[in-house]
PDB file of N, CA, C and O in Angstrom:
ATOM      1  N   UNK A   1     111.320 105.325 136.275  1.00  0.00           N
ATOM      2  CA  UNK A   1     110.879 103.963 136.209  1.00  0.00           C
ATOM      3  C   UNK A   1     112.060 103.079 135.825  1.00  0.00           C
ATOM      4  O   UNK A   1     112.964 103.398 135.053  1.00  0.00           O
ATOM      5  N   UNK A   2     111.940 102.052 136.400  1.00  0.00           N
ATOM      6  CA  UNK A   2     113.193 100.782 136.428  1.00  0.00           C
ATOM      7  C   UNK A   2     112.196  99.969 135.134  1.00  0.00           C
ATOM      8  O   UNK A   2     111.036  99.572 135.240  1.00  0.00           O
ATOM      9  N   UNK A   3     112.981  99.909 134.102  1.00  0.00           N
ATOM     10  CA  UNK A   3     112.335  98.612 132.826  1.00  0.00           C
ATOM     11  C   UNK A   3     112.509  97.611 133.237  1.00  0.00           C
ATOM     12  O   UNK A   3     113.677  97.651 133.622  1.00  0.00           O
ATOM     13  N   UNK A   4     111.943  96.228 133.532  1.00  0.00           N
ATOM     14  CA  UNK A   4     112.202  94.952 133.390  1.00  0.00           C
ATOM     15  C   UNK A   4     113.552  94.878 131.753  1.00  0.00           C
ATOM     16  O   UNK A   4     113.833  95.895 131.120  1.00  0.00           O
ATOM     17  N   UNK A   5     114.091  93.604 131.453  1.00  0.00           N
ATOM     18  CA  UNK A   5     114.951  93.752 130.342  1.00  0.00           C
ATOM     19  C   UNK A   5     113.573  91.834 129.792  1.00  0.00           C
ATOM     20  O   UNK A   5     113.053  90.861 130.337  1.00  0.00           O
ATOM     21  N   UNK A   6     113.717  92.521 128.369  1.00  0.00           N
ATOM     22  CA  UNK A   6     112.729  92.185 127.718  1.00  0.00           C
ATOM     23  C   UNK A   6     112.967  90.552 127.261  1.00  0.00           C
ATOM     24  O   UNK A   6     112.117  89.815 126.761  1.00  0.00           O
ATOM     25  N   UNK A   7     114.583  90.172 127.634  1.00  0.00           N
ATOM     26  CA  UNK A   7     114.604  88.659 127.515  1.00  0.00           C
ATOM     27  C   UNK A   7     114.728  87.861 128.702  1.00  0.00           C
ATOM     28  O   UNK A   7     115.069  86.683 128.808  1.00  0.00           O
ATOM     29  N   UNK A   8     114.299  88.937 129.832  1.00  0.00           N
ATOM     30  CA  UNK A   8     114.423  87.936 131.262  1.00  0.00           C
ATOM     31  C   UNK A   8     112.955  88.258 131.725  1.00  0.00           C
ATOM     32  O   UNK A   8     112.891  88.085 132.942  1.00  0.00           O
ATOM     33  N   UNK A   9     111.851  88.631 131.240  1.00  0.00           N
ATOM     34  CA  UNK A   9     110.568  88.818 131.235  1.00  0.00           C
ATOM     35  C   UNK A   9     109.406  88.297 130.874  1.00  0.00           C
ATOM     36  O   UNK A   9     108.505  89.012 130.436  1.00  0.00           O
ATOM     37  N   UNK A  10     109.319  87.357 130.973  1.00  0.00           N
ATOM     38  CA  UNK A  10     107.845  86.629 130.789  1.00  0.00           C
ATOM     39  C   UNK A  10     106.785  87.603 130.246  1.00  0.00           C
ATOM     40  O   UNK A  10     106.392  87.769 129.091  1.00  0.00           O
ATOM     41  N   UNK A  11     106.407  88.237 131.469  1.00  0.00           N
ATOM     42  CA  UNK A  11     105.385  89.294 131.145  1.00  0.00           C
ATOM     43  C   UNK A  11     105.480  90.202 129.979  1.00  0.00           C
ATOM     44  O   UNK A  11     104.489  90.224 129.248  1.00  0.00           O
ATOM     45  N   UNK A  12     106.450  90.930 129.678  1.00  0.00           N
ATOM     46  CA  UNK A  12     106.588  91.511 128.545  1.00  0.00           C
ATOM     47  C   UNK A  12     106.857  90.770 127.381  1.00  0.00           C
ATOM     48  O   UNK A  12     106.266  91.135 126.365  1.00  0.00           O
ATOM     49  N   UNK A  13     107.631  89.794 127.306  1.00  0.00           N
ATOM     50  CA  UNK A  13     107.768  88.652 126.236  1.00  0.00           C
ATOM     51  C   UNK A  13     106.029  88.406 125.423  1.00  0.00           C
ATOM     52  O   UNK A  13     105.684  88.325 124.244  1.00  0.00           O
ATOM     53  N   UNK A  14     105.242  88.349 126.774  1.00  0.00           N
ATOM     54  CA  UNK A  14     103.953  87.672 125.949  1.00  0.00           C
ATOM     55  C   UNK A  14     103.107  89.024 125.408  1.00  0.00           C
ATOM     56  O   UNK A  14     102.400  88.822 124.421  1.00  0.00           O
ATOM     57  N   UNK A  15     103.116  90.123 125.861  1.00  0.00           N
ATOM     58  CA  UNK A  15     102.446  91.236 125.674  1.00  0.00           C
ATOM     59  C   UNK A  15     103.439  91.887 123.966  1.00  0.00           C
ATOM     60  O   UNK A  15     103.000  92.466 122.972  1.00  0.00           O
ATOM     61  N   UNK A  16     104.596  91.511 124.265  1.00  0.00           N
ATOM     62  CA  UNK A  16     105.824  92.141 123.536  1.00  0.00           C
ATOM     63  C   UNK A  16     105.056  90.903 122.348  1.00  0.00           C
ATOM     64  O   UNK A  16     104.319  91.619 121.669  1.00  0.00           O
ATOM     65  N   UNK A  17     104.921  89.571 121.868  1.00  0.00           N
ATOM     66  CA  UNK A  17     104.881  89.057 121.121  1.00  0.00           C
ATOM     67  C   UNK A  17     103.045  88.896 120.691  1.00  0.00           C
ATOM     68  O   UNK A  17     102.736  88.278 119.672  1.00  0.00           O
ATOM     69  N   UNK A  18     101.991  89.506 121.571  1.00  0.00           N
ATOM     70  CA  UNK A  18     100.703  89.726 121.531  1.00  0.00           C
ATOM     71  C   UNK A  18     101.135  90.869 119.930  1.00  0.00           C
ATOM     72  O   UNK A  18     100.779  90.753 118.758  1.00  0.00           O
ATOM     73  N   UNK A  19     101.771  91.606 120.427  1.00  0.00           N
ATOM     74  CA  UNK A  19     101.346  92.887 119.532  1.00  0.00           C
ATOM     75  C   UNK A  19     102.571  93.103 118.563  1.00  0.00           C
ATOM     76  O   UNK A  19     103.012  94.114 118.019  1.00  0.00           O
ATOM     77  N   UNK A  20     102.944  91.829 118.549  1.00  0.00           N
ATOM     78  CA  UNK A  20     104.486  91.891 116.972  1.00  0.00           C
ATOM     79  C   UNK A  20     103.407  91.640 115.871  1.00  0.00           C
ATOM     80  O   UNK A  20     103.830  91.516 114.722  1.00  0.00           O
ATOM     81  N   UNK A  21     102.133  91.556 116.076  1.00  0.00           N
ATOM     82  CA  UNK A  21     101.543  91.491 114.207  1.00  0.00           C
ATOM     83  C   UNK A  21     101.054  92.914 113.753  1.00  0.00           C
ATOM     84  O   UNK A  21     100.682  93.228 112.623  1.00  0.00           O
ATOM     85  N   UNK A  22     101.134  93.725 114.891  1.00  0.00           N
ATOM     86  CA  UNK A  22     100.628  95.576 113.951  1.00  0.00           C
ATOM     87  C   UNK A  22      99.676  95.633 114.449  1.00  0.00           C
ATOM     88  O   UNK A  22      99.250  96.735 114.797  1.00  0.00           O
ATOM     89  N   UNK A  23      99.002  94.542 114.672  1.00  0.00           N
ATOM     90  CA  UNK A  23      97.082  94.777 115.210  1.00  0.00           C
ATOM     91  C   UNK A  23      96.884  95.681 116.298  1.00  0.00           C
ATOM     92  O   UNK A  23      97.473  95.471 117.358  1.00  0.00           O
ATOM     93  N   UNK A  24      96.075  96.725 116.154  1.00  0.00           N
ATOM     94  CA  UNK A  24      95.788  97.780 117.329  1.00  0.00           C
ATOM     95  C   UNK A  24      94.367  96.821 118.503  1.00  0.00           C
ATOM     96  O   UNK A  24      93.184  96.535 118.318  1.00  0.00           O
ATOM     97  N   UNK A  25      95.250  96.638 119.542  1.00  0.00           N
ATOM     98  CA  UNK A  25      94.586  96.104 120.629  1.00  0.00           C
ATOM     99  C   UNK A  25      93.881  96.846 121.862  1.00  0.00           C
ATOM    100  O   UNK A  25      94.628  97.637 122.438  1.00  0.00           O
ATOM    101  N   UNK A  26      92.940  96.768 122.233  1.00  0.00           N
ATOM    102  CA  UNK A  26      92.270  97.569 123.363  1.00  0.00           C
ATOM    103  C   UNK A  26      93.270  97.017 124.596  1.00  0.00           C
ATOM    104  O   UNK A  26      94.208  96.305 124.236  1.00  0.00           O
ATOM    105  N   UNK A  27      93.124  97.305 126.050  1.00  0.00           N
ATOM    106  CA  UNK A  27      93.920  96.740 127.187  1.00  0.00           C
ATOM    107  C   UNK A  27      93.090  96.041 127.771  1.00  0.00           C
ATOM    108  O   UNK A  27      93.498  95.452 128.772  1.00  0.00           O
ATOM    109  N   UNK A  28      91.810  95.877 127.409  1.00  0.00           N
ATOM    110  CA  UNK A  28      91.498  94.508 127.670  1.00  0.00           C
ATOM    111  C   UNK A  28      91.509  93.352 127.049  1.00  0.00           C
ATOM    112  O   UNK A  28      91.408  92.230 127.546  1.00  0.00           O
ATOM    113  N   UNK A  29      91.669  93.735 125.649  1.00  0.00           N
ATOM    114  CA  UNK A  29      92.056  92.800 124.942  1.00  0.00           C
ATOM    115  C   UNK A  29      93.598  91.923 125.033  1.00  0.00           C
ATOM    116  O   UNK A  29      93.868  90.788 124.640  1.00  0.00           O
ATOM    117  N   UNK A  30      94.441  92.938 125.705  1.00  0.00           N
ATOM    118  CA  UNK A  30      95.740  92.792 126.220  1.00  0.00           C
ATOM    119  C   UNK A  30      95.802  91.782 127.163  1.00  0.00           C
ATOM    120  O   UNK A  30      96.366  90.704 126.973  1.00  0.00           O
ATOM    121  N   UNK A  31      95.126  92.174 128.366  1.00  0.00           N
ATOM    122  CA  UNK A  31      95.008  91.777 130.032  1.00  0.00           C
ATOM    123  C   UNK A  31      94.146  90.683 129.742  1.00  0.00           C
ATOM    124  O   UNK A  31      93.624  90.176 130.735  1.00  0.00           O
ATOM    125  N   UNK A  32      93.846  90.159 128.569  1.00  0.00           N
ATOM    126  CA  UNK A  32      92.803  88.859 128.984  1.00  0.00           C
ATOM    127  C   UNK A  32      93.509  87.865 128.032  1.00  0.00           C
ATOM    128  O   UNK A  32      93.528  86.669 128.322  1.00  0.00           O
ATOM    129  N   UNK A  33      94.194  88.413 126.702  1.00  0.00           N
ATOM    130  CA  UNK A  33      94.984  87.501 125.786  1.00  0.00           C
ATOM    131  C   UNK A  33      96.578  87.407 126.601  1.00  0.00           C
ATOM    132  O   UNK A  33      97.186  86.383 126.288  1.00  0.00           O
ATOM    133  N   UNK A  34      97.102  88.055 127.298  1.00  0.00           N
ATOM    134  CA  UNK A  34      98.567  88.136 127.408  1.00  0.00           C
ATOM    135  C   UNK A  34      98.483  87.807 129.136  1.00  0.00           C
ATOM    136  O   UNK A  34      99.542  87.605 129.730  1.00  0.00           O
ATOM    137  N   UNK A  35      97.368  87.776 129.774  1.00  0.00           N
ATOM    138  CA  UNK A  35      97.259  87.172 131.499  1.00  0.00           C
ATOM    139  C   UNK A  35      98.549  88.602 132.292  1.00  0.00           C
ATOM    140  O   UNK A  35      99.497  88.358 133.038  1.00  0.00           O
ATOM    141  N   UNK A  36      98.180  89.752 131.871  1.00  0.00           N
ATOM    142  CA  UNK A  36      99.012  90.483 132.479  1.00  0.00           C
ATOM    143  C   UNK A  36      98.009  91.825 133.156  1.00  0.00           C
ATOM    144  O   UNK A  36      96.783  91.786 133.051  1.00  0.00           O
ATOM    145  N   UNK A  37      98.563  92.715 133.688  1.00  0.00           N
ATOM    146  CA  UNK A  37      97.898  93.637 134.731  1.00  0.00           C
ATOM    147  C   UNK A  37      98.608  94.835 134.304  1.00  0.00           C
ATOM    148  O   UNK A  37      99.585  94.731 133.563  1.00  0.00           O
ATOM    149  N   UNK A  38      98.076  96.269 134.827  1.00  0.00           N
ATOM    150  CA  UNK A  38      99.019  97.246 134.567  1.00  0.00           C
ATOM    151  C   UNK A  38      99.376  97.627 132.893  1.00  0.00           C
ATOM    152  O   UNK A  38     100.270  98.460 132.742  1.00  0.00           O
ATOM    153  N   UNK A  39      98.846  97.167 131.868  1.00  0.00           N
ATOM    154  CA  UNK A  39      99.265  97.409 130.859  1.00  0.00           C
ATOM    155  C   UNK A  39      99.889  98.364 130.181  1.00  0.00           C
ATOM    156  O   UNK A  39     100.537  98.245 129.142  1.00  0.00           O
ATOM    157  N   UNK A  40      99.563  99.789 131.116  1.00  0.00           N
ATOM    158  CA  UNK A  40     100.536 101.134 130.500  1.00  0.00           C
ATOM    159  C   UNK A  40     101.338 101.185 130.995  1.00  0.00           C
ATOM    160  O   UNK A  40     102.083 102.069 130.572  1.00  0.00           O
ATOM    161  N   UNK A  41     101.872 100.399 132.192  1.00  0.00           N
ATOM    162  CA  UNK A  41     103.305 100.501 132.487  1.00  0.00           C
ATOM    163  C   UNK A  41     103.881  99.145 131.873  1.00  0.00           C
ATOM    164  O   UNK A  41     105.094  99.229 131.680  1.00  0.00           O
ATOM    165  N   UNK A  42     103.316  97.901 131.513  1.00  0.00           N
ATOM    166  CA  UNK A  42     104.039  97.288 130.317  1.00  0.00           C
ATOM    167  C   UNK A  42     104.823  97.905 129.122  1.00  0.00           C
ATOM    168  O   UNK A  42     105.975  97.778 128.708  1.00  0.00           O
ATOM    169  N   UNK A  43     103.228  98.961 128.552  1.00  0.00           N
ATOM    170  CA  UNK A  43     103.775  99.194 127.605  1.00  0.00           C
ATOM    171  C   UNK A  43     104.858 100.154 127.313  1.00  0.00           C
ATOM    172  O   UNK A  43     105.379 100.321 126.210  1.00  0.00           O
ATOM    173  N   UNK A  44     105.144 100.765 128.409  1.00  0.00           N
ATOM    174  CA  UNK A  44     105.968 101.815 128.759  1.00  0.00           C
ATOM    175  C   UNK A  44     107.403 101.328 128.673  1.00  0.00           C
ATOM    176  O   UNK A  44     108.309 101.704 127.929  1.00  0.00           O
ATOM    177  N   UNK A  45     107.384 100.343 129.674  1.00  0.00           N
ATOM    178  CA  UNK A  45     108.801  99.045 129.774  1.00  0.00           C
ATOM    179  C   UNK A  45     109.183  98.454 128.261  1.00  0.00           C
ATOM    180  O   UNK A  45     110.376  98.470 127.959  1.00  0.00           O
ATOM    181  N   UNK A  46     108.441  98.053 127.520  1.00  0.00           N
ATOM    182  CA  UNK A  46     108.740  97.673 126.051  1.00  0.00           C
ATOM    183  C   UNK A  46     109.103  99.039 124.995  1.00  0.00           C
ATOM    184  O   UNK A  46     109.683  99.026 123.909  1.00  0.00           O
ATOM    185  N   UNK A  47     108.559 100.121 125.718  1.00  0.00           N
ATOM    186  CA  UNK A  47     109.277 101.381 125.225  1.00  0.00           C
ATOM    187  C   UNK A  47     110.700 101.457 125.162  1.00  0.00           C
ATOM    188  O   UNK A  47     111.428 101.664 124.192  1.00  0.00           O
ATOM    189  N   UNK A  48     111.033 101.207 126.631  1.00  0.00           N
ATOM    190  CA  UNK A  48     112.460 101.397 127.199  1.00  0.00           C
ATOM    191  C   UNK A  48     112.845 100.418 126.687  1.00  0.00           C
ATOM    192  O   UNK A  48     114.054 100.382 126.920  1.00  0.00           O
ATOM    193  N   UNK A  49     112.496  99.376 125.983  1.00  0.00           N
ATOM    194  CA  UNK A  49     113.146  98.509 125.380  1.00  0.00           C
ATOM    195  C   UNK A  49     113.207  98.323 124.006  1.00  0.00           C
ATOM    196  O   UNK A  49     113.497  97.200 123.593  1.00  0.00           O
ATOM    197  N   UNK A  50     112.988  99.209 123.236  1.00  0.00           N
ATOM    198  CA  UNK A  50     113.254  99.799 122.524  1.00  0.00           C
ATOM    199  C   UNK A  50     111.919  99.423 120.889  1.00  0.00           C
ATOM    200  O   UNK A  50     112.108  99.493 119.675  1.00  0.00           O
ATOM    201  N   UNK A  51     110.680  99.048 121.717  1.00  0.00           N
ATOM    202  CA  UNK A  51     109.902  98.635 120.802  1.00  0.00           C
ATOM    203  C   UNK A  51     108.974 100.347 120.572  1.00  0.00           C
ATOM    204  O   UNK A  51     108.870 101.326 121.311  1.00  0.00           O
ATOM    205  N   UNK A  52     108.576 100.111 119.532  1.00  0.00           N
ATOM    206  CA  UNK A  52     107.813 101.707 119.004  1.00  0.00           C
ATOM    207  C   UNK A  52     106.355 100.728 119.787  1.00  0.00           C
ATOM    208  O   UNK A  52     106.161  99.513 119.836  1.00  0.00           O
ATOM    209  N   UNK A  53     105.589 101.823 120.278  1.00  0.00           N
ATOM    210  CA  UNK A  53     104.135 101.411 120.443  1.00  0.00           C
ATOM    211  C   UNK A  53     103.296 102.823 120.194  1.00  0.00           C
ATOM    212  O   UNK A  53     103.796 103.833 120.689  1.00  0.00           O
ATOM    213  N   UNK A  54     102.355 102.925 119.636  1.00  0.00           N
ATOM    214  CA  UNK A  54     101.068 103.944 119.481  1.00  0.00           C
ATOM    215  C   UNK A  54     100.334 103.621 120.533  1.00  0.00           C
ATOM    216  O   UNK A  54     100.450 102.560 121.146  1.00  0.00           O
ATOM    217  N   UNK A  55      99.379 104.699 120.850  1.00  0.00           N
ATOM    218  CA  UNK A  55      98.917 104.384 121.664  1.00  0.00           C
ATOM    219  C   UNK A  55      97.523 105.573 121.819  1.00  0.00           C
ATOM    220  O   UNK A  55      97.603 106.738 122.210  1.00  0.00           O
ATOM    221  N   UNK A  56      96.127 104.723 121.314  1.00  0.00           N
ATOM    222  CA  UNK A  56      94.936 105.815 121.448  1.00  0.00           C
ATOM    223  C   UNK A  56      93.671 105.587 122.216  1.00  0.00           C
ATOM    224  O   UNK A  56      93.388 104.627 122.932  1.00  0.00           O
ATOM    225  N   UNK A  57      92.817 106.874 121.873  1.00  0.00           N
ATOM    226  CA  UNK A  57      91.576 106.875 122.795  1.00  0.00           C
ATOM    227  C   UNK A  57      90.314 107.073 122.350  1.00  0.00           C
ATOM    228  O   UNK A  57      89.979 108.228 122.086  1.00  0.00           O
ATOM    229  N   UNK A  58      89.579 106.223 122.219  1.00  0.00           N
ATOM    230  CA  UNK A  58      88.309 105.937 121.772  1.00  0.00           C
ATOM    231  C   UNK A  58      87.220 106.230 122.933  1.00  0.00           C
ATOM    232  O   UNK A  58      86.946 105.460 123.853  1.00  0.00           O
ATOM    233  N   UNK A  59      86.715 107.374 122.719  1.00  0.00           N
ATOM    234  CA  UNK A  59      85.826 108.013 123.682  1.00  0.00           C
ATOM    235  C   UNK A  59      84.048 107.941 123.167  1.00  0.00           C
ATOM    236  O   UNK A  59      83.037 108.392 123.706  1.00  0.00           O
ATOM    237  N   UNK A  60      84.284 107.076 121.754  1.00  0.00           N
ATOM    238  CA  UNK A  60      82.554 107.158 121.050  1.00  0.00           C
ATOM    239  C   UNK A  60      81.847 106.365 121.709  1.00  0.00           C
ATOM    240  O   UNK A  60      80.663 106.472 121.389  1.00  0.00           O
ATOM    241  N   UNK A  61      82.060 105.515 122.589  1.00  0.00           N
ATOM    242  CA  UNK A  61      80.891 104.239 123.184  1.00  0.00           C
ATOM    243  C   UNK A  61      80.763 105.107 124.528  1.00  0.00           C
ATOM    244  O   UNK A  61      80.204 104.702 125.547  1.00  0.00           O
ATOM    245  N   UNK A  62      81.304 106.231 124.387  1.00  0.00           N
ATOM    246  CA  UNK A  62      80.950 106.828 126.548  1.00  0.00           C
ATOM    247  C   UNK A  62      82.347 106.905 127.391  1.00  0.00           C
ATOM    248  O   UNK A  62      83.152 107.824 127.547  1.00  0.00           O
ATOM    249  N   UNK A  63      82.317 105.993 127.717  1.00  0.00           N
ATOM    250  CA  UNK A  63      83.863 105.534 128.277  1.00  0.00           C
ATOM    251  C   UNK A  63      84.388 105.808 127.687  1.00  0.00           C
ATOM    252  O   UNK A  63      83.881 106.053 126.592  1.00  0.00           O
ATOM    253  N   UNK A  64      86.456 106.105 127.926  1.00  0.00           N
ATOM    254  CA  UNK A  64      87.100 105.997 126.941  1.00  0.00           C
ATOM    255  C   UNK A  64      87.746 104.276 127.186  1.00  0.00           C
ATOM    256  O   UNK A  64      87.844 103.763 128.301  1.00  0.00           O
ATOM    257  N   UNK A  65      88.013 103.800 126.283  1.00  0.00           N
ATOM    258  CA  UNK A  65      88.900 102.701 125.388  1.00  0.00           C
ATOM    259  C   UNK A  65      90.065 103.248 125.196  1.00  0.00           C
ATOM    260  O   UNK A  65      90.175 104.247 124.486  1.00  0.00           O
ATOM    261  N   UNK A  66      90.882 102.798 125.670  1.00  0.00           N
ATOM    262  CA  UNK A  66      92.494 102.729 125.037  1.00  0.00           C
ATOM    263  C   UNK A  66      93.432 101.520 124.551  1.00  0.00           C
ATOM    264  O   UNK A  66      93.964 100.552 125.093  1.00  0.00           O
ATOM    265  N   UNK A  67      93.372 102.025 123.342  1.00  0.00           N
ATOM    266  CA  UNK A  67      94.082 100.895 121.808  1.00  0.00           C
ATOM    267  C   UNK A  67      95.582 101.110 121.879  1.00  0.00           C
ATOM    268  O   UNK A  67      96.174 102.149 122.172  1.00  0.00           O
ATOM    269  N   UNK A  68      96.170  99.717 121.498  1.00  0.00           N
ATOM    270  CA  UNK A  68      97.480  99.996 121.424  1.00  0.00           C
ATOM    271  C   UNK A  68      98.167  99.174 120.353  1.00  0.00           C
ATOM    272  O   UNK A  68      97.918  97.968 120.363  1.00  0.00           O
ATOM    273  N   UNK A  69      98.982  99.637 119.445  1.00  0.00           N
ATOM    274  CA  UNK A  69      99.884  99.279 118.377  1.00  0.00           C
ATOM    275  C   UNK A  69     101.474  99.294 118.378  1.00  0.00           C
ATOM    276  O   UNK A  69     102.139 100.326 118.470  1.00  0.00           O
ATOM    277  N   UNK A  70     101.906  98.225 118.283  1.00  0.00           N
ATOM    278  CA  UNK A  70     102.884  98.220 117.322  1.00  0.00           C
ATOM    279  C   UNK A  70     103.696  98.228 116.420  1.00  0.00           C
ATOM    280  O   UNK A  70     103.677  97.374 115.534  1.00  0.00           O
ATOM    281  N   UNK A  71     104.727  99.373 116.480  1.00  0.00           N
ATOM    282  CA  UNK A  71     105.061 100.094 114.967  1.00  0.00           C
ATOM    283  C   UNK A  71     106.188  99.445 114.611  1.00  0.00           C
ATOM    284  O   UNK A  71     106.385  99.339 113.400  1.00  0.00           O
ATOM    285  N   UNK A  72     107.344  98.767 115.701  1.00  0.00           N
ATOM    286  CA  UNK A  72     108.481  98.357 115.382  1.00  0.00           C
ATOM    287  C   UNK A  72     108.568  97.584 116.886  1.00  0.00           C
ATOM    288  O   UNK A  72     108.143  98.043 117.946  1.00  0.00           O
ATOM    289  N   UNK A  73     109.096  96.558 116.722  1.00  0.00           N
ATOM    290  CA  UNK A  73     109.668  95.447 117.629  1.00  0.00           C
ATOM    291  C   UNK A  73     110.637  95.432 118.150  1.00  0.00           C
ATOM    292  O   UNK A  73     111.603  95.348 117.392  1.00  0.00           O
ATOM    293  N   UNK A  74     110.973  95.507 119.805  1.00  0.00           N
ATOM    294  CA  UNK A  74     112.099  95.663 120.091  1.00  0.00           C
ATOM    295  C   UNK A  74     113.028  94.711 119.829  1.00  0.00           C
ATOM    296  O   UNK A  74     112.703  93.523 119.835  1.00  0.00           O
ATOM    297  N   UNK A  75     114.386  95.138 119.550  1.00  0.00           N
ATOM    298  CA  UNK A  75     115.417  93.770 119.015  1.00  0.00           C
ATOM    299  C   UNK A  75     116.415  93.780 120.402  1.00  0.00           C
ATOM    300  O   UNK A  75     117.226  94.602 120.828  1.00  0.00           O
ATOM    301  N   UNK A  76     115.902  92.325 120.936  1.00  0.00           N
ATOM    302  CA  UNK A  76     116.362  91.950 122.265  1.00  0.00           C
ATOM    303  C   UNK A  76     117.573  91.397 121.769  1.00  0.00           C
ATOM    304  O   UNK A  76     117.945  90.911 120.701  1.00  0.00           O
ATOM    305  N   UNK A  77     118.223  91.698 123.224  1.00  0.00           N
ATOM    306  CA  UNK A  77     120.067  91.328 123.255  1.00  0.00           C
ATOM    307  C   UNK A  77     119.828  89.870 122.818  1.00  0.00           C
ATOM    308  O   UNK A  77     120.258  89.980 121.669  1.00  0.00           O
ATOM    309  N   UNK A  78     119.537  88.884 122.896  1.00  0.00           N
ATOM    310  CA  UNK A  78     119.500  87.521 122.853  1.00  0.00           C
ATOM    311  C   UNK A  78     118.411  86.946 122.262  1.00  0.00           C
ATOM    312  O   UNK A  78     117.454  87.678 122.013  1.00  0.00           O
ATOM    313  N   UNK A  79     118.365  85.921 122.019  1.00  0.00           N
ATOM    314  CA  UNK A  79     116.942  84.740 121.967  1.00  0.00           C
ATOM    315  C   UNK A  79     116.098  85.179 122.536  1.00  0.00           C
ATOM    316  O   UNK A  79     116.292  84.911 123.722  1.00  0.00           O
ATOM    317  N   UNK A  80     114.811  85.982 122.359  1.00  0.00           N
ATOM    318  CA  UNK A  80     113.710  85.251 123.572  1.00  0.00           C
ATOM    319  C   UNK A  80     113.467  83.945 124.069  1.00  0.00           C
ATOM    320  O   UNK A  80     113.676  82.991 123.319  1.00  0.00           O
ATOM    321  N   UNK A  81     112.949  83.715 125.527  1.00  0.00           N
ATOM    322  CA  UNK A  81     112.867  82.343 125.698  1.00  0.00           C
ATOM    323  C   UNK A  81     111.709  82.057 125.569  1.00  0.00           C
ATOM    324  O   UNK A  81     111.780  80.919 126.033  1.00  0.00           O
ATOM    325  N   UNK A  82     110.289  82.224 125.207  1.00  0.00           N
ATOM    326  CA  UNK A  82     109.542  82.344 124.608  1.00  0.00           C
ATOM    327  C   UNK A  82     109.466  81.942 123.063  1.00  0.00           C
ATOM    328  O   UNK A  82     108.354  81.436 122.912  1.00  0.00           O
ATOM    329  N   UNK A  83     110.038  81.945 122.061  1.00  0.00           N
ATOM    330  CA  UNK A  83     110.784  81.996 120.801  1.00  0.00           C
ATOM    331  C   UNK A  83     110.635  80.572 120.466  1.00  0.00           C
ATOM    332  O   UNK A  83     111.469  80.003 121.170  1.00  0.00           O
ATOM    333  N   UNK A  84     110.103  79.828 119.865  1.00  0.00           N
ATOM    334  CA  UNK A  84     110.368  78.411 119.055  1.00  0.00           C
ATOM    335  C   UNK A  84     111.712  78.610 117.913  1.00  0.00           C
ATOM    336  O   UNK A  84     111.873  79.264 116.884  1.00  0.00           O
ATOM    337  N   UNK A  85     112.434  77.789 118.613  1.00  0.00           N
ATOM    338  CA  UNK A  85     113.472  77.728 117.673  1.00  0.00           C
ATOM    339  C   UNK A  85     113.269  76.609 116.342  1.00  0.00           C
ATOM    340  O   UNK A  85     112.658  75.565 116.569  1.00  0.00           O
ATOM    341  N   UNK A  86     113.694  76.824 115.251  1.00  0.00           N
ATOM    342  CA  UNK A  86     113.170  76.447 114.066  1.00  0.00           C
ATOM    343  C   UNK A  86     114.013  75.522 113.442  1.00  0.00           C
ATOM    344  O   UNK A  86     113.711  75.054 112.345  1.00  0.00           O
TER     345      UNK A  86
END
């Protein structure tokens, strides 16, 4: 897999800054707060970019659910452009 790079990425920027507070998110909770698609290969790409993510399966409602956390934040070469500067 080819990573997108995480400060020329929109898509990962907003998914990448969805889940900088620790909160364990379902992928729909992802795909409907962050307007993105594909979420395990997002989260895969923010791997390669050097962010820690968990990643589980909630099989008690029938279906399974898959939750996802962030353990550590990737530290991008630059500014995000995303980023309010202060």
């Amino acid at each position: 897999m080819r990573a997108a790079v995480l400060e020329r990425s929109p898509r990962l920027q907003r998914v990448h800054d969805l889940l900088s507070d620790g909160a364990e998110r379902s992928t729909m909770d992802i795909i409907l707060n962050a307007k993105v698609c594909a979420v395990n290969s997002i989260v895969a790409e923010l791997r390669e970019n050097g962010a820690e993510i968990g990643c589980r399966k909630d099989s008690s409602g029938g279906e399974p659910v898959w939750f996802y956390r962030m353990t550590k934040p990737a530290k991008p070469q630059r500014p995000l452009a995303l980023e309010v500067a202060s």
